[in-house]
MIBALO-246637 format. One record per residue (C-alpha): residue number from 1; residue in one letter; x, z, y. Coordinates in Angstrom, 1 decimal. Layout:
! residues N
     n   res       xx       zz       yy
   NUM     A        X        Z        Y
...
! end
This chain:
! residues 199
     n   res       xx       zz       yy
     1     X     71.1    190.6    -14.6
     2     X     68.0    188.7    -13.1
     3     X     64.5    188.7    -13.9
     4     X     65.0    185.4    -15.3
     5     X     67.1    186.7    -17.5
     6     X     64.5    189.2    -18.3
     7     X     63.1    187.8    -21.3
     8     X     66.3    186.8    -23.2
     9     X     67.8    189.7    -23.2
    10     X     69.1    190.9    -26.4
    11     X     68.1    193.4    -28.8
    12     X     71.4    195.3    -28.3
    13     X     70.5    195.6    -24.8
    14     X     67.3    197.1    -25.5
    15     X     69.1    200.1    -27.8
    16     X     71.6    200.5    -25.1
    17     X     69.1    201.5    -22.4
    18     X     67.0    203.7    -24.5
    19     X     70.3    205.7    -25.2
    20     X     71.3    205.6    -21.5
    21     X     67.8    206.7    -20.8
    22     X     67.7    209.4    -23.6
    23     X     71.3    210.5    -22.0
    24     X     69.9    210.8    -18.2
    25     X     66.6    212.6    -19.0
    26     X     68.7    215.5    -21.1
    27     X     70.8    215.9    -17.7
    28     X     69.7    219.5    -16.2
    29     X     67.2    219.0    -14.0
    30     X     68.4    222.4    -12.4
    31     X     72.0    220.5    -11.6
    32     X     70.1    217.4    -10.8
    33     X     68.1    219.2     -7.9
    34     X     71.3    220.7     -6.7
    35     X     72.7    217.2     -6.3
    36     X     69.5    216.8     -4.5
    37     X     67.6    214.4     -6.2
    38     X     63.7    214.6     -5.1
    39     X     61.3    217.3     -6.8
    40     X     58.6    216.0     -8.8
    41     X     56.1    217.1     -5.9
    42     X     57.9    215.0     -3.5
    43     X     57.1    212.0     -5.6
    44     X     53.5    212.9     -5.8
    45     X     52.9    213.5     -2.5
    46     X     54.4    209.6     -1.7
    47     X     52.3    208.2     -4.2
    48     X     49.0    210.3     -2.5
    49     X     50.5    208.9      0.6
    50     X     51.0    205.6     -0.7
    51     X     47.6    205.3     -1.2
    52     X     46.2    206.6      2.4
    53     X     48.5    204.2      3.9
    54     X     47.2    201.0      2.0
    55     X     44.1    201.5      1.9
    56     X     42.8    200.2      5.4
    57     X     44.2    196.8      4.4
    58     X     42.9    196.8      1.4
    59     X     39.7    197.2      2.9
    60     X     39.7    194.9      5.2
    61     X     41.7    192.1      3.3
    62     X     40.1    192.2     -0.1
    63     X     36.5    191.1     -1.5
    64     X     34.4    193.8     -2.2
    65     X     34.8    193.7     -5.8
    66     X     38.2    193.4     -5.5
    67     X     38.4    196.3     -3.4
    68     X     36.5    198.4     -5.4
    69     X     38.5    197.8     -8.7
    70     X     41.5    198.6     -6.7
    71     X     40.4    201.8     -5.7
    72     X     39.0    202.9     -8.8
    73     X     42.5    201.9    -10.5
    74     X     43.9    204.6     -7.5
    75     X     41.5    207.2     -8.9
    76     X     42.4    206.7    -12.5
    77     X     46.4    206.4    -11.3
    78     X     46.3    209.7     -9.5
    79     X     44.4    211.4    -11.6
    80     X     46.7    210.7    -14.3
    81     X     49.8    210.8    -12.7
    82     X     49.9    214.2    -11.0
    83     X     49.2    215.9    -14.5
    84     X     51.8    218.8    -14.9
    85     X     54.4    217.4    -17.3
    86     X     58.0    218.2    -18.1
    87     X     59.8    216.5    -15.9
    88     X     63.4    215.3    -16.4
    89     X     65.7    213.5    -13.6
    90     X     64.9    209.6    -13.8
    91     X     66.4    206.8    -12.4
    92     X     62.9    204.9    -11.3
    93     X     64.0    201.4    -10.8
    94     X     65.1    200.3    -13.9
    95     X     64.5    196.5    -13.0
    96     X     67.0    193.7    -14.3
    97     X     68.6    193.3    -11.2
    98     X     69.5    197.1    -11.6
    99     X     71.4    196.5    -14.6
   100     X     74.8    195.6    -15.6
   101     X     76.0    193.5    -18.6
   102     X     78.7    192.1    -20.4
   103     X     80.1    188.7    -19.9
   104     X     78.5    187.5    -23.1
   105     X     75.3    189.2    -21.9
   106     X     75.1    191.4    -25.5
   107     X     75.9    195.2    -24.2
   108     X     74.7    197.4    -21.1
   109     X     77.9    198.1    -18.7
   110     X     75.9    199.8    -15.7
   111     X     72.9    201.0    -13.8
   112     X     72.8    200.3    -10.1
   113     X     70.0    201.8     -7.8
   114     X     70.4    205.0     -7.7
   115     X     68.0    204.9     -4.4
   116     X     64.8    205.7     -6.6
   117     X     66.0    208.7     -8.5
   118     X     64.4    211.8     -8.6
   119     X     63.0    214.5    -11.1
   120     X     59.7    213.1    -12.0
   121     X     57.9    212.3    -15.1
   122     X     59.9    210.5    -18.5
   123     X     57.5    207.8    -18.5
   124     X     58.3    206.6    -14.8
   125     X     61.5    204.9    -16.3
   126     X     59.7    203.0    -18.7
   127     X     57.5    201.1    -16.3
   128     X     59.8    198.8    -15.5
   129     X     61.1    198.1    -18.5
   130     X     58.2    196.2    -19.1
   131     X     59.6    193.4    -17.1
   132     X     61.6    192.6    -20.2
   133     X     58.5    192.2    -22.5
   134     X     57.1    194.7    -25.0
   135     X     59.2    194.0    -27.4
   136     X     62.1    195.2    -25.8
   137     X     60.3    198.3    -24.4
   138     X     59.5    199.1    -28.0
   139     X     63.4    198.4    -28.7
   140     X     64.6    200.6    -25.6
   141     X     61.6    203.3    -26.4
   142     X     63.0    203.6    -30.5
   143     X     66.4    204.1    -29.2
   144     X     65.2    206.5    -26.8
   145     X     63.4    208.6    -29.6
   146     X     66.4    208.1    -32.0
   147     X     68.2    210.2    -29.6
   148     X     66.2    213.2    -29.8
   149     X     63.6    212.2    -27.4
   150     X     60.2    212.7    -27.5
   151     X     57.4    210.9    -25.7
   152     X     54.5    213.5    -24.6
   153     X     50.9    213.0    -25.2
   154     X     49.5    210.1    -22.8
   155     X     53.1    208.6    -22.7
   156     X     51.9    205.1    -23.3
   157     X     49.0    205.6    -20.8
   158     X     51.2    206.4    -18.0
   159     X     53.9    204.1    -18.9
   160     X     51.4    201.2    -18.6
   161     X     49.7    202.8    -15.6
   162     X     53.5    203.4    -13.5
   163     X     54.1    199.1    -14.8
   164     X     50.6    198.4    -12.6
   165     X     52.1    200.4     -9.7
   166     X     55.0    198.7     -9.7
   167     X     53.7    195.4    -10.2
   168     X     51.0    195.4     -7.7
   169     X     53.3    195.2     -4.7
   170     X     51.8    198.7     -2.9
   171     X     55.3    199.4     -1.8
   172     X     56.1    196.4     -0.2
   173     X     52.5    196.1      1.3
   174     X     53.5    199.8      2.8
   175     X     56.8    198.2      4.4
   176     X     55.2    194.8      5.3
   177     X     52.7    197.1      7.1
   178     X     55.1    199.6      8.6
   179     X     56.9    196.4     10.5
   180     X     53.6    194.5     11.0
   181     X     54.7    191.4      9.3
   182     X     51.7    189.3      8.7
   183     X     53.3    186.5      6.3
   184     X     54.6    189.3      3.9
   185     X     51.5    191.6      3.9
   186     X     49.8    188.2      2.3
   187     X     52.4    187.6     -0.4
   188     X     51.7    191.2     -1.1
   189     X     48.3    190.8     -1.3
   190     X     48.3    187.6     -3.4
   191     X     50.7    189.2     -6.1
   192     X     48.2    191.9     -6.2
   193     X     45.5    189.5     -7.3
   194     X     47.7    188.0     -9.7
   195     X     48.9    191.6    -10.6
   196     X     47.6    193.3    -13.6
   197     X     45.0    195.4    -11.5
   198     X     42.9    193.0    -10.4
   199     X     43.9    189.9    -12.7
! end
């Protein structure tokens, strides 16, 4: 599947993932760290270090004002996000091109990726969900609950909070920095203006 994809895809789709999701998140997170998929303070302490890393960039390549909404988002993001919650084993890039589908493009046949997972919070697979639209998300998140699930207090909060994350290019502006590439640190940056944080 492709982004383009994205907005087409059907409903049946959407109830497939939420019951693929509902089936990973009840996996034991005890078997799941014994596979060795990253502890939920691993992925805090990259997203704390996420933060340190862009920042001097930020600072120098933004306006003020931009700047400063930016870092205030980071406040309110890591405030948030390093809460204790339950945390079950997610998947964490649950983008289109991460999913397989039939031929006639109706059911959910796979989930590639697996680079991403790690025990973490519920909501961090619904992030990027949001790609599809919020329809679908609502689609994928009824499934989910239909199968026993539950969605904590704050769910929607962090769900739209982990979507700006996501969306804002920080990752790619870490890489793009790491390996000094000028032309891609600039893409980054303008997808961040055009990004829900700052648009």
């Amino acid at each position: 599947m492709t982004d383009a994809d994205a907005p087409d895809t059907p409903q049946s789709v959407a109830e497939d993932i939420g019951r693929f999701v509902a089936a990973l998140h009840k996996f034991p997170v005890h078997r799941a760290e014994k596979a060795g998929a990253p502890e939920v303070q691993e992925l805090h302490d990259d997203l704390r270090l996420l933060h340190t890393q862009v920042v001097p960039v930020l600072r120098q390549r933004l306006r003020e004002d931009e700047f400063s909404r930016v870092e205030e988002w980071w406040r309110r993001f890591l405030e948030v996000s390093l809460e204790r919650l339950p945390s079950v084993l997610t998947h964490g890039d649950l983008f289109p091109q991460n999913l397989l589908v039939s031929d006639d493009n109706s059911r959910l046949t796979g989930v590639l990726d697996w680079g991403d997972a790690a025990i973490a919070d519920a909501a961090y697979d619904f992030a990027t969900l949001q790609a599809f639209g919020n329809r679908f998300s609502e689609l994928a998140m009824s499934s989910y609950l239909t199968q026993g699930a539950s969605k904590p207090e704050g769910f929607e909060t962090r769900v739209q909070l982990y979507w700006e994350l996501r969306s804002s290019s920080f990752f790619s502006l870490r890489a793009s920095i790491r390996e000094n590439d000028e032309v891609e640190i600039e893409h980054c940056l303008q997808e961040l203006r055009g990004g829900p944080i700052l648009s």
